[in-house]
C-alpha positions as CSV (number, residue, x, y, z in Angstrom):
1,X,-80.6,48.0,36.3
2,X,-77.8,46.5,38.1
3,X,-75.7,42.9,37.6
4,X,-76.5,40.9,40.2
5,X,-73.8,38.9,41.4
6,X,-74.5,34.7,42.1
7,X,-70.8,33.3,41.5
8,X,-72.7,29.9,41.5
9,X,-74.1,30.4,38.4
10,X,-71.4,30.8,36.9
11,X,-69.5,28.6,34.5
12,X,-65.7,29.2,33.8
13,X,-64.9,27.9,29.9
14,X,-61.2,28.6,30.5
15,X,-58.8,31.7,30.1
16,X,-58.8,33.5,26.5
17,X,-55.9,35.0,26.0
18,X,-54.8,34.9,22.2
19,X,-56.8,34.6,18.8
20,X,-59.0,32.0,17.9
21,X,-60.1,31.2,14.3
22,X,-63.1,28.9,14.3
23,X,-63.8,26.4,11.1
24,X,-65.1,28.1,8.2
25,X,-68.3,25.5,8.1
26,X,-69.3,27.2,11.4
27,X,-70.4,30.5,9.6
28,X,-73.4,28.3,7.7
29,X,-76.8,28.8,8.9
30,X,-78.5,25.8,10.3
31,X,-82.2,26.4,8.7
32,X,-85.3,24.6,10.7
33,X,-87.0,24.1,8.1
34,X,-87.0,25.0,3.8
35,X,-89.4,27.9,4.0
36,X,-87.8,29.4,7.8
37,X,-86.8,32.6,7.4
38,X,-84.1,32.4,10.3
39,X,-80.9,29.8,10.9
40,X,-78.2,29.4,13.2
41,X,-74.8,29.7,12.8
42,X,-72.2,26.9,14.5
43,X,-75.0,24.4,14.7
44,X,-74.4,20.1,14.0
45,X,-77.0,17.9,13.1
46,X,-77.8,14.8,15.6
47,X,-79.7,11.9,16.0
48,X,-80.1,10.2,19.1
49,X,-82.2,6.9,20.1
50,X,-82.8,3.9,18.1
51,X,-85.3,1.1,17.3
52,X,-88.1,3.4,16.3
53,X,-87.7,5.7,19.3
54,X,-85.0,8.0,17.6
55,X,-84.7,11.4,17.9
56,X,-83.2,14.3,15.9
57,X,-81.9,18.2,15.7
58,X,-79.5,20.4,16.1
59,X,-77.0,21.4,18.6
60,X,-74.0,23.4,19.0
61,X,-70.8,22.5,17.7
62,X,-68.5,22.6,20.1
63,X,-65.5,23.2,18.0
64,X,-66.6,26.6,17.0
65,X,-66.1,27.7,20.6
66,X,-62.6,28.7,21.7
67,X,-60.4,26.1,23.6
68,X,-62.3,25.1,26.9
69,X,-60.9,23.4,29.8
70,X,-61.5,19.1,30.0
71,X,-63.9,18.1,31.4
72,X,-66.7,20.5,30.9
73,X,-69.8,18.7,29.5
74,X,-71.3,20.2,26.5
75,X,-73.6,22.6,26.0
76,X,-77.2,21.7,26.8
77,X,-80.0,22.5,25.4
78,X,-78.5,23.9,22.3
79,X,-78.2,27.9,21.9
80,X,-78.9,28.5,25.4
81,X,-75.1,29.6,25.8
82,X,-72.1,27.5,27.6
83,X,-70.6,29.5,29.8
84,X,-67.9,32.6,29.8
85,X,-63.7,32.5,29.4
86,X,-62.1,34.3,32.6
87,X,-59.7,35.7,32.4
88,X,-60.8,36.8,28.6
89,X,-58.7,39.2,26.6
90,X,-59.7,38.7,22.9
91,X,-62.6,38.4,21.3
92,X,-61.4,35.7,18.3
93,X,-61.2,36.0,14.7
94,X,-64.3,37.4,12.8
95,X,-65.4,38.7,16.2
96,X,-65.7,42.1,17.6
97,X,-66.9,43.8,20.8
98,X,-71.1,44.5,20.4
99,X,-71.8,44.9,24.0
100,X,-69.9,45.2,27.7
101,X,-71.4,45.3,31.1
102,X,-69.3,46.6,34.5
103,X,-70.4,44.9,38.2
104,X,-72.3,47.5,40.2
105,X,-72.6,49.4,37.3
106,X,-75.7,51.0,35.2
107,X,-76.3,48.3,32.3
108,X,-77.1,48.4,28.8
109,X,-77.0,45.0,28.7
110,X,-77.5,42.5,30.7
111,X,-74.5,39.1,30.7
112,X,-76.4,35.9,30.5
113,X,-73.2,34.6,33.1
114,X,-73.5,36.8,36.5
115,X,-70.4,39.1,37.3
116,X,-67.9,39.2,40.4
117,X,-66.7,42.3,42.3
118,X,-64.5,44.5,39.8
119,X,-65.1,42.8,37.1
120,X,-66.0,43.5,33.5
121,X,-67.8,41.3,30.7
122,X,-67.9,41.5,26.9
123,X,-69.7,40.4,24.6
124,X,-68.0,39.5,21.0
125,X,-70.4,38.6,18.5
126,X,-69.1,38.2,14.3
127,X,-68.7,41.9,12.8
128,X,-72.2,43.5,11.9
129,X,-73.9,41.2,14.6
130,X,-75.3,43.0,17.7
131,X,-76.0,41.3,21.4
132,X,-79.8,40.2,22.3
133,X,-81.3,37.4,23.8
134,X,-82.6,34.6,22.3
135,X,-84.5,33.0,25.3
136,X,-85.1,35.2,28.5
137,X,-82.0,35.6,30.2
138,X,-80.0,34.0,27.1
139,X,-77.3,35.6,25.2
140,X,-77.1,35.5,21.8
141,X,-75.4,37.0,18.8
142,X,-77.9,38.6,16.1
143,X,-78.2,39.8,12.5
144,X,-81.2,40.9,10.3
145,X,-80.2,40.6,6.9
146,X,-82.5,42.6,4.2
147,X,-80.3,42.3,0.9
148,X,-77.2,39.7,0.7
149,X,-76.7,35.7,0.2
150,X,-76.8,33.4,3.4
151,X,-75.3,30.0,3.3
152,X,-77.5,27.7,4.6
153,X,-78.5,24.3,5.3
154,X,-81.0,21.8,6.7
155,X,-80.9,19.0,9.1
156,X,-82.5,15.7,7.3
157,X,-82.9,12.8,9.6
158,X,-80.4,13.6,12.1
159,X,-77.7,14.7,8.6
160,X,-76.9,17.7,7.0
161,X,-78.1,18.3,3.3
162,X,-79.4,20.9,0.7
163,X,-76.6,23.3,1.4
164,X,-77.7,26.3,-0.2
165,X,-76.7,30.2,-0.7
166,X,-79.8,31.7,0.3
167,X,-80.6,34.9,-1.8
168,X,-82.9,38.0,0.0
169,X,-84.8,39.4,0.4
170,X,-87.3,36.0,0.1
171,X,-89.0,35.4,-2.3
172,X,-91.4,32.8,-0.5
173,X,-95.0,33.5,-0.7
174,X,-96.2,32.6,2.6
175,X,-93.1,34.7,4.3
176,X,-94.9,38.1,4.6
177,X,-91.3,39.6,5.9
178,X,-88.2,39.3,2.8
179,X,-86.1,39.8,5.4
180,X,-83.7,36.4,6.5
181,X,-82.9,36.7,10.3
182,X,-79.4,34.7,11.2
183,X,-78.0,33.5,14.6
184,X,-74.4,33.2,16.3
185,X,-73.2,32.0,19.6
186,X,-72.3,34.6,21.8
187,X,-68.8,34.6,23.1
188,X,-68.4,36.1,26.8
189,X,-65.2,37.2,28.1
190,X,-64.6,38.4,31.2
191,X,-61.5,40.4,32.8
192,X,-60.6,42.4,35.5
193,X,-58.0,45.3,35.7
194,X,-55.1,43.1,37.2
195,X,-55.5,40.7,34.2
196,X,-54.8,43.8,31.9
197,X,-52.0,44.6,34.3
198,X,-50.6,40.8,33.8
199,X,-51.5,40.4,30.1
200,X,-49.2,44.1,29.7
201,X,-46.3,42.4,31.7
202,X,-46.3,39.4,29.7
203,X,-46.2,41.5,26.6
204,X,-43.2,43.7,27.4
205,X,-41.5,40.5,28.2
206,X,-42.0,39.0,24.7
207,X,-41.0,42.6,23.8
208,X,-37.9,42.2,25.3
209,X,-37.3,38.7,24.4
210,X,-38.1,40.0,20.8
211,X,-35.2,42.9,20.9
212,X,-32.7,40.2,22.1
213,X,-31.9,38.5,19.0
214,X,-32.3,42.1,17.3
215,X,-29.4,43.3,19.1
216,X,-27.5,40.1,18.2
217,X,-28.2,40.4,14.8
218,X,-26.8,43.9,14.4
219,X,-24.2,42.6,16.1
220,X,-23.4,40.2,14.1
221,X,-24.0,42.1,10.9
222,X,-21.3,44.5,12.4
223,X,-18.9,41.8,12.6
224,X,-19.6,40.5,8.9
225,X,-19.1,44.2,7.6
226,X,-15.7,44.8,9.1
227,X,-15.0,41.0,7.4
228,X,-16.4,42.5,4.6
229,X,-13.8,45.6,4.5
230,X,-10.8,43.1,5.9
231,X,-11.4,41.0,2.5
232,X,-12.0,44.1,0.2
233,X,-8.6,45.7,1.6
234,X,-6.5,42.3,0.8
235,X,-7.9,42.2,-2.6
236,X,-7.2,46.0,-2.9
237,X,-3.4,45.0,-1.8
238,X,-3.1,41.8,-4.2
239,X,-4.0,43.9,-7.2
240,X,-1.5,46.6,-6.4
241,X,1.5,44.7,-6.0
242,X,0.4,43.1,-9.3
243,X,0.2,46.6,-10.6
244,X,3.8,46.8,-9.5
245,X,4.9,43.6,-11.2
246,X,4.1,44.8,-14.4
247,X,5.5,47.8,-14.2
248,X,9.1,47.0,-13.1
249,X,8.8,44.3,-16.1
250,X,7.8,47.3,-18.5
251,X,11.0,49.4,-17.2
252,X,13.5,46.4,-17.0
253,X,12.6,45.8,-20.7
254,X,13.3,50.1,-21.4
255,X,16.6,49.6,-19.7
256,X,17.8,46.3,-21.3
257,X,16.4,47.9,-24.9
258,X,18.3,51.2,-24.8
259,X,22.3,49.9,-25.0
260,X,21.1,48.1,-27.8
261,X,19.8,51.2,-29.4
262,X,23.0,53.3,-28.2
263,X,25.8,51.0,-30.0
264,X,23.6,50.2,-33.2
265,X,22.5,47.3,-33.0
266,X,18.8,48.4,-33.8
267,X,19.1,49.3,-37.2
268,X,16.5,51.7,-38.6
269,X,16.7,52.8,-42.3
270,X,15.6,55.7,-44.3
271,X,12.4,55.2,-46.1
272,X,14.6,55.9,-49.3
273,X,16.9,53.5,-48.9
274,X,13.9,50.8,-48.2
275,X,12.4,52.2,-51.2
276,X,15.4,51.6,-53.2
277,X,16.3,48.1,-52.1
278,X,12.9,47.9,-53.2
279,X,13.1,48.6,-56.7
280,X,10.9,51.7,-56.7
281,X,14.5,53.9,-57.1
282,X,14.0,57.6,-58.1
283,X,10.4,57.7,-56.7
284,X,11.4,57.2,-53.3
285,X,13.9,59.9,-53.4
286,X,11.3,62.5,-54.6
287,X,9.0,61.6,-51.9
288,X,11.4,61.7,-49.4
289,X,14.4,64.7,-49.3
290,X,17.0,64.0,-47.0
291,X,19.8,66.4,-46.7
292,X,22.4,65.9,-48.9
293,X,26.4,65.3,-47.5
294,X,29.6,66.3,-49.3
295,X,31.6,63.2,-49.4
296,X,35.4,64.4,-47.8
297,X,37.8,65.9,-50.3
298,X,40.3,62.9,-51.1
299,X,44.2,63.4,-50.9
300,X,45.0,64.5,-54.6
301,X,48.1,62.4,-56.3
302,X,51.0,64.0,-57.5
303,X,52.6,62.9,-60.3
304,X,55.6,60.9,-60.2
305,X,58.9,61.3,-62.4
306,X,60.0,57.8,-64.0
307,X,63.7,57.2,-62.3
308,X,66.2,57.3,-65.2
309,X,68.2,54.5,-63.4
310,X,65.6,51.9,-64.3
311,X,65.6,52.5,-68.1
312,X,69.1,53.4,-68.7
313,X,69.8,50.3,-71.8
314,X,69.5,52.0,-75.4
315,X,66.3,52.5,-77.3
316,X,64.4,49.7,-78.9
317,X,62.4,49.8,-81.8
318,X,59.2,48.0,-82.1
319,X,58.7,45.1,-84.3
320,X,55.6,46.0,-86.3
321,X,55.1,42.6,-87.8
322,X,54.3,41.1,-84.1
323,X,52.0,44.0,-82.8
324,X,49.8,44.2,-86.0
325,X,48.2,45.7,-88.7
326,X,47.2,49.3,-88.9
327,X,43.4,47.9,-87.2
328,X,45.7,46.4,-84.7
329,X,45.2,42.7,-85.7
330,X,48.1,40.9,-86.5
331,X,48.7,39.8,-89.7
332,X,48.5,35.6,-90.2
């Protein structure tokens, strides 16, 4: 089976070329009805009409599409698909690739949007999903769960109520299969090998662009290191000369304190004489044994002969009256 090509069919959302995260309130199940076993995924609640004539369901919520271009009216009827992003590069967040198709090509599946010469379309559908069609000739994303919780839903009068984690396998009694059967939209990107080559360009540029201000930054850290050093180095030279200044105070004070020494006029005593001068006397001296110094030998005195010439008058005798007694006293 082969693509077949009718570019009139075909309905151009816009270019998808970075990641898209949709809403978290578009991964809750839309239920039909409270004993369904199925629900659809990125579905809003409507009502429409008025004055008894009103009308109400569900339809797709269009904000859990990727960016479109303005303009494009929305999707109608609901979960019959919206159309395909060209040139499409990504498939967005949550999403992964579950099917592909190549124009001219043998086909596994079959895009709901017809392909042009050359060109390739994939299918990204949320992770465990897998590609089937919901209508003939509708795309649709698809997952049968057997054991897990669903958040769910329902649509009450054109408002959305009784949200719900829906437990399975059922437990209904008129559901003869547990299983709970979920829908997603579809997300169809197309591309063709020039877009690759153009979406590679355009990243080596912001490569580049990227290394830029690397460069400059080791530059620049370069230029703060050898700061770095310039500082360390005068620091290193302030505390040496410092260094210096003490030490030619320590050996001007040596110089001016030796002379003193050298003529006396530090005066340091013997622990005996200290001890002495502090009444502990013979003590010290035992303690301490100094060598002992014979004094110098004095110049001995000759005796002298009385000159005759100064006593040359005749003897006189005493008067014993005037010197005393014989106990030396003199008499009254």
């Amino acid at each position: 089976m082969t693509a077949s090509i009718d570019p009139s069919s075909r309905t151009i959302l816009g270019p998808l070329t970075t990641t898209f995260s949709a809403p978290a309130t578009c991964t809750v199940g839309q239920r039909a009805c409270s004993t369904c076993n199925y629900a659809w995924q990125a579905q809003t609640c409507y009502s429409a009409g008025a004055g008894g004539s009103e009308t109400y369901g569900v339809k797709d919520a269009t904000q859990c599409w990727p960016p479109t271009s303005s303009g494009l009216p929305e999707p109608t009827p609901p979960l019959w698909g919206w159309g395909f992003y060209s040139p499409g590069l990504i498939c967005p967040t949550g999403y992964t690739s579950a099917c592909s198709a190549t124009a001219r090509s043998a086909l596994t599946w079959t895009p709901e949007w017809s392909l042009a010469a050359g060109e390739t379309a994939v299918g990204c559908c949320p992770s465990q999903y897998v590609c089937t069609n919901n209508q003939p000739n509708v795309n649709t994303c698809q997952f049968v769960a057997s054991s897990t919780s669903v958040p769910v839903m329902t649509c009450e009068s054109g408002t959305t109520s009784d949200f719900s984690y829906l437990q399975i396998p059922l437990t209904i009694s008129n559901t003869a299969d547990p299983s709970f059967t979920v829908f997603a939209p579809l997300i169809q990107i197309n591309w063709q090998s020039s877009d690759l080559s153009s979406a590679s360009s355009t990243t080596n540029s912001a490569s580049s662009s990227t290394a830029t201000p690397s460069a400059s930054s080791s530059s620049n850290t370069a230029t703060d290191t050898k700061a770095g050093l310039a500082t360390g180095a005068i620091v290193g030279i302030a505390i040496g000369a410092s260094l210096v200044v003490i030490a030619l105070a320590i050996l001007l004070f040596l110089l001016i304190r030796k002379p003193n020494a050298k003529y006396g006029l530090v005066t340091q005593y013997p622990a005996t004489v200290l001890q002495e001068l502090s009444g502990e006397g013979k003590k010290g001296v035992a303690e301490h044994s100094y060598p002992i110094v014979e004094a110098p030998a004095q110049k001995e005195m000759q005796p002298a002969e009385i000159d005759s010439r100064q006593g040359s008058g005749p003897p006189v005798e005493l008067d014993a009256e005037r010197l005393g007694g014989p106990n030396g006293h003199s008499s009254p």
